[in-house]
Residue, then its C-alpha position, 0 to 999 in steps of 0.5 A: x925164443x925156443x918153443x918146446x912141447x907146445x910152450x914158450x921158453x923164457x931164457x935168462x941169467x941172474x947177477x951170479x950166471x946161473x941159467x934159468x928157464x921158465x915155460x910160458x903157453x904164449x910167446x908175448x909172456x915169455x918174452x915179457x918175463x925175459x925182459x923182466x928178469x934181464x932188466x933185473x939182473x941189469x939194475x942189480x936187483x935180487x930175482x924174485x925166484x930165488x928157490x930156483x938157484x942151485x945148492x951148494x956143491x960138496x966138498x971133494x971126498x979124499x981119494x979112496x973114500x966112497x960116500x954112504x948112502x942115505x936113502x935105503x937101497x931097494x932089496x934084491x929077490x934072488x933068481x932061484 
């Protein structure tokens, strides 16, 4: 169990290997929560969690091309 800024890491996998970690003020939670998503994953189950999974990665750009920014960039004041 690993103990981080004064907390207690729950540590597990799902059923599709993505890794989650959920802080706990206790060891006794922690570790219960652990037994309990792994017991999940084990029996097949969904998790509970499910906002928790990574979104889905984008498709590779052709060579050459950049990708447009959709946030607007900050203005830069001159130096004069």
């Amino acid at each position: 169990m690993l103990k981080k800024c004064g907390k207690f890491m729950a540590d597990w996998r799902d059923a599709s290997g993505t890794r989650h970690r959920k802080a706990f003020d206790t060891l006794k939670e922690a570790i219960d929560h652990t037994e309990k998503m792994n017991a999940a994953t084990r029996l097949g189950a969904s998790l509970p969690n499910q906002s928790a999974q990574r979104p889905p990665l984008r498709k590779p750009l052709p060579s050459g091309q950049r990708r447009k920014r959709t946030t607007p960039t900050r203005k830069r004041r001159s130096r004069t």
